[in-house]
N, C-alpha and C positions, 0 to 999 in steps of 0.2 A: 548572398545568404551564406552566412559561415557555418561551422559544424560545429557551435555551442548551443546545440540545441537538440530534445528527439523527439517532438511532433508540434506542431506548430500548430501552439495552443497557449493561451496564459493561463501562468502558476499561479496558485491561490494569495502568495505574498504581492504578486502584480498587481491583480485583482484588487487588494486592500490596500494596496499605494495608488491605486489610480490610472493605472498605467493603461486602463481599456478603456479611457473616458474618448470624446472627442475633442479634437484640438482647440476648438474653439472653446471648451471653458478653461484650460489651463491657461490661453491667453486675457480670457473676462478676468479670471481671478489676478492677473500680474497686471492688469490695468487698474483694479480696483484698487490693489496694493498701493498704485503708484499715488495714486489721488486720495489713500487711505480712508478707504471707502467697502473695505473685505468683511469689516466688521457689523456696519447692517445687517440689521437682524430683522429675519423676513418671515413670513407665512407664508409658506410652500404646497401649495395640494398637488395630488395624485389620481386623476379622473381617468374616465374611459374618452379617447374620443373617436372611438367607433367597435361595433361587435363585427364579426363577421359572418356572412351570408344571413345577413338580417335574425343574428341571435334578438332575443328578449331582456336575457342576462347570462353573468356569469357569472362564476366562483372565484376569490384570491386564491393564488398560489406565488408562490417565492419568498413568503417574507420572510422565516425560519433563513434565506440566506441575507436578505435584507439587513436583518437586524444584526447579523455578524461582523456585514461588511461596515453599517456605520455606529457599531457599538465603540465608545471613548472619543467620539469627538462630542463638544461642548453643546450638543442640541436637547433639542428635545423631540421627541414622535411619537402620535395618535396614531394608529391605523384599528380595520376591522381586524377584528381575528380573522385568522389564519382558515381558509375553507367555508368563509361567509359567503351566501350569492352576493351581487353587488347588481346596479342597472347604470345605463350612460346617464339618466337622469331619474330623477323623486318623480312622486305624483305630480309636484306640479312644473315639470320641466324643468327644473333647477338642474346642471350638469354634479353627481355625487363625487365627493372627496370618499377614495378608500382609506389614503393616507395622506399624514401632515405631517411638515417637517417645520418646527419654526427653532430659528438660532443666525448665526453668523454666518452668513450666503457666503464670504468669501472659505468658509472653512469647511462646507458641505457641497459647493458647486463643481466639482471635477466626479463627483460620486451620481450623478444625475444619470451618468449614461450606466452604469453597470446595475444601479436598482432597478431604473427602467427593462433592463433585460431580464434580472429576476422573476419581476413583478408579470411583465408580459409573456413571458416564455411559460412558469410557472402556471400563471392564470392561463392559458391557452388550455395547455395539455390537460390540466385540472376538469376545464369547461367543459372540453371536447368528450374525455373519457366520462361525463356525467351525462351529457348528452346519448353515448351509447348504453349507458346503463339504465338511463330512463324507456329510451324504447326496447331493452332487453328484457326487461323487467327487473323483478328482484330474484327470482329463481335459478335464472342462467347464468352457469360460467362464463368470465370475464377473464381470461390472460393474459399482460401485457406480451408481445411477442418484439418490440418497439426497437431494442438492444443495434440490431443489425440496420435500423432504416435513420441513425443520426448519428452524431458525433458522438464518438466512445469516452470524451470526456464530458459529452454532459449525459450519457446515458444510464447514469443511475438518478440523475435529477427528474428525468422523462419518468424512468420509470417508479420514482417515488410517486409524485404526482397522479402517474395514471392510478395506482391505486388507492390515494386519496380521494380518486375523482369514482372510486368505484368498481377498478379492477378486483379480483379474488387473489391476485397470485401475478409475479414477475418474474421474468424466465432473466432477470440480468442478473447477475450473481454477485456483485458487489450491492449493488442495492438492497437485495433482497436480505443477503448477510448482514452490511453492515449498518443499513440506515433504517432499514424494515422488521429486523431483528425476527427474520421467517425463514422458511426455508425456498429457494427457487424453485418455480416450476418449470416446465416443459416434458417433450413428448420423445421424439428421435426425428433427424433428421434424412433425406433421401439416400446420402453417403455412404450410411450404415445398412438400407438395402441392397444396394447397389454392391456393395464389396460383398455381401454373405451370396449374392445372386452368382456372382463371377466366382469366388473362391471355393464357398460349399457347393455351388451347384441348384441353388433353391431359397428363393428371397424368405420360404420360411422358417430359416435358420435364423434369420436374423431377429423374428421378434424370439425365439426361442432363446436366443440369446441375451436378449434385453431383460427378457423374464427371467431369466436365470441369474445376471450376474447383478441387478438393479434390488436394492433393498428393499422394503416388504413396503416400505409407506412410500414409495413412488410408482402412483396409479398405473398401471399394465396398460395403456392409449396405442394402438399399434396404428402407424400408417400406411393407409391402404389406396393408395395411389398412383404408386411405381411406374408398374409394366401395363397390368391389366384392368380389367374393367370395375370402377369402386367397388359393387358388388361384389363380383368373383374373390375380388383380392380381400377384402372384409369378412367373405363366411371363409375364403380359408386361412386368417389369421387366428378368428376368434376358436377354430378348430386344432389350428399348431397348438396353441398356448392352452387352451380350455376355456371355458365357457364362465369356470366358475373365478376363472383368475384375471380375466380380462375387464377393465372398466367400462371399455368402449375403441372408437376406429378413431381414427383423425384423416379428415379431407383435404389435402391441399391440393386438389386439382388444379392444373393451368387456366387460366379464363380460355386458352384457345383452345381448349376441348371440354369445356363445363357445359355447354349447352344449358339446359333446366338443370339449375343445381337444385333447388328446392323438389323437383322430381327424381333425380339420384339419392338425395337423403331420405325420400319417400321408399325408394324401392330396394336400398343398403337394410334400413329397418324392417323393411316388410320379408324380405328373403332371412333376414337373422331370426326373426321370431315363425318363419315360417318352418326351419328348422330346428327350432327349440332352442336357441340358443343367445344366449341373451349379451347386451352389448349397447352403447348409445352412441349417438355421433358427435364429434366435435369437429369443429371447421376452420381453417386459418386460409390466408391466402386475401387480400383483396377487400375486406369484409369493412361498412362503414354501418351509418346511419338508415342509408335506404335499403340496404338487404337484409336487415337484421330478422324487422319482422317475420318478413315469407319467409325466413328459414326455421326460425322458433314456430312458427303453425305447420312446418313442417317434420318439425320433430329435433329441431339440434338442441341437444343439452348443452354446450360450450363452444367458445369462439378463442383464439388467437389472433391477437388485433397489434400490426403492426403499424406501418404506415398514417392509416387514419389518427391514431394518437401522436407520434414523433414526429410527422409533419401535421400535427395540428397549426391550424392558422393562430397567429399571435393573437391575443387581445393587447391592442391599442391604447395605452394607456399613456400620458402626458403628465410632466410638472410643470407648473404654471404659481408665478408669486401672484399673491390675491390679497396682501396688506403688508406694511411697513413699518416696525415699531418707530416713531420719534415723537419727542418729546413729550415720555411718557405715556402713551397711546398709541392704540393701531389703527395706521391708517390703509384706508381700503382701496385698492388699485389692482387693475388687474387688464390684459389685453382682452381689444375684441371678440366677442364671442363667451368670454369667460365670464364668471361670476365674483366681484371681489368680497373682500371681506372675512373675517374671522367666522368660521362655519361650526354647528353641530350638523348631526347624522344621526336622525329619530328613525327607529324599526318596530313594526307594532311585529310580536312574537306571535301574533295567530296566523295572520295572514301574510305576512314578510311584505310590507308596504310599508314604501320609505318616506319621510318627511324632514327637508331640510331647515334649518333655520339660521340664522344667526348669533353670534355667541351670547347674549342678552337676552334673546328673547325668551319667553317662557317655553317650555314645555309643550308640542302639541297633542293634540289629542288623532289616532288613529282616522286619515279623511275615508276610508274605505268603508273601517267597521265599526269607528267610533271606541278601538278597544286603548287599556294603554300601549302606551310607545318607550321605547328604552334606548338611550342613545349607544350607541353601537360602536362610535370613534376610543377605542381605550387605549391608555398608556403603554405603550410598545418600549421607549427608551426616556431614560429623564437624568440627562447632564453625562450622556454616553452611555449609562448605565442600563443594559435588557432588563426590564421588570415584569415585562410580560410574559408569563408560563406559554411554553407549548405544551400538546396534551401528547400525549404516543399517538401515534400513526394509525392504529385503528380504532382511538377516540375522536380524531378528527374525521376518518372515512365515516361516522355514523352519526359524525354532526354534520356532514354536508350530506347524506342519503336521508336524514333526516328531515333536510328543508328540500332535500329531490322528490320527495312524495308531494310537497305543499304547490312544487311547481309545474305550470304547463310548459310540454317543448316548445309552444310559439309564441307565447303571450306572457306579461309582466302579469301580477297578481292584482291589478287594478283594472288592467286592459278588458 
């Protein structure tokens, strides 16, 4: 490994040359060359073939980088919008295409392995974080906290995503600035206890200091976890600072001395309002799916959610050719398990119940509710060219919170 390099990682010119593909389609595509066979021109779908921990569905994310990476080559591509739910298969078991590529296999097949990574990284983090929004509710703060638990070059992608999928606010600062056009959140970290405790003599210099040097629209969150007991250390922050300037605490206790967390945020509230002073709890540290609730019935207004979003499990997603144009038509093929054929993607808009068909066939009608159906596969790229609009970033967070109200956490909309 030589030193023309400073972290090993690929550049975004790599990226669009191919160079993160696996070895084996650059060798397909110089075999095809040879036998002059690159220029078949295929139907390409983009399925799920599997959820993780028995999801129901889930949400697309990555195609905003999708479409970058195969914007100007001679194809053409269908997918859902960008923050559609999606399921592994229709009402009637049909495996669903999100996305279609049909054009010149030999001119799009090195690009298989980095959409793949979009599409699934993307959808993952998207999923996951809708997942914790749906059992948070709609009330509770949501902050990505994600920045520090993945790779710092995909961690404004993490963190766009999480708040597509529903976060309120992302403590990454690049993202936040330049892709999110908001300002980052966060709170302060143990470090800046820890030096005001040793230097001034009293860890409560240091929210004193937070509140002082920190401008007026960055919420006053002091944490209260340090040295002493969350109580103790929470009524005497919200007493450093004052009452009337403080937001609330932040908990990051260790799991090895949490004991009943949902009884500690019982008893941080009850002691604050027992002395008049008022203040709400936020919590980071550890925080998934299955805490959320007992902590919201115990009183916490906002969460810090690392880990659980940035190592969200991938959604599983696969390209598979499913027809061949020759000789004027498409013909239909496709490996085991698969479904061939030139595909529609029918959605009835009440009840988000999917119905597949084939390119021909008519129109169905809603099997659930009988309502109409709108086919959902729209122009993304046509002869290289992006045609399809993205919306800003909190147009699309309120079109995927929008079908998160329609959905259950365990079950498809038909189920």
């Amino acid at each position: 490994m030589g030193d023309d390099y400073l972290f090993i990682m690929a550049t975004p010119e790599e990226i669009k040359e191919g160079k993160t593909t696996d070895i084996y389609f650059i060798r397909t595509v110089k075999i095809l060359e040879e036998d002059n066979l690159s220029n078949v021109v295929v139907n390409a779908e983009f399925t799920a073939s599997g959820f993780p921990d028995n999801y129901p569905w889930a949400f697309l994310g990555g195609l905003r980088d999708v479409a970058k990476l195969l914007e100007g080559l001679p194809i053409d591509v269908d997918a859902m919008p960008e923050g559609s739910v999606f399921y592994k298969e229709d009402y009637y078991g049909v495996k669903e295409p999100v996305m279609v590529i049909r054009g010149p296999y030999g001119k799009f097949a090195i690009y298989e392995t980095p959409v793949l990574g979009f599409l699934c990284m993307g959808s993952g983090v998207l999923t996951k974080t809708a997942r914790l929004r749906k059992v948070a509710g709609d009330d509770v703060i949501l902050i990505s906290f994600g920045a520090r638990r993945t790779h710092p070059a995909i961690a404004p992608f993490t963190a766009f995503y999480a708040y597509i999928g529903g976060c309120n606010a992302v403590s990454c600062v690049l993202s936040a600035e330049k892709f999110l056009n908001m300002a980052p959140a966060g709170t302060m970290p143990h470090s800046l206890i820890i030096i005001y405790s040793v230097v001034k003599g009293d860890q409560a210099e240091a929210w004193r200091a937070f509140d002082r040097v920190m401008p007026p629209e960055v919420p006053r969150i002091m944490l209260c976890d340090t040295y002493l007991d969350e109580t103790t250390e929470s009524v005497k922050a919200v007493e450093a600072v004052g009452p009337d300037r403080v937001w609330g605490v932040r908990l990051d206790t260790p799991g090895s001395r949490r004991g009943n967390f949902a009884a500690i945020v019982r008893e941080v509230l009850w002691e604050l309002r027992a002395r008049g002073l008022k203040g709400k709890v936020f919590v980071s540290g550890g925080i998934d799916e299955d805490v959320i609730p007992e902590l919201v019935k115990a009183g916490v207004s906002g969460f810090g959610i690392g880990s659980a979003i940035d190592n969200a499990r991938i959604i599983d997603i696969a390209m598979d050719i499913t027809a061949i144009f020759q000789n004027g038509q498409w013909v239909p093929c496709a490996k085991r398990g698969k479904f061939s054929g030139v595909k529609k993607v029918y959605r009835c808009p009440d009840c988000l119940t999917d119905a597949i068909t084939l390119e021909n066939e008519p129109k169905p009608k809603c099997p659930k509710c009988g309502g109409e159906m709108e086919n959902i596969l729209q122009p993304l790229i046509r002869n290289g060219k992006i045609v399809m609009e993205f919306p800003e970033p909190k147009e699309e967070r309120e079109y995927v919170l929008k079908q998160l109200k329609k959905l259950d956490l365990n079950k498809r909309p038909w189920d």
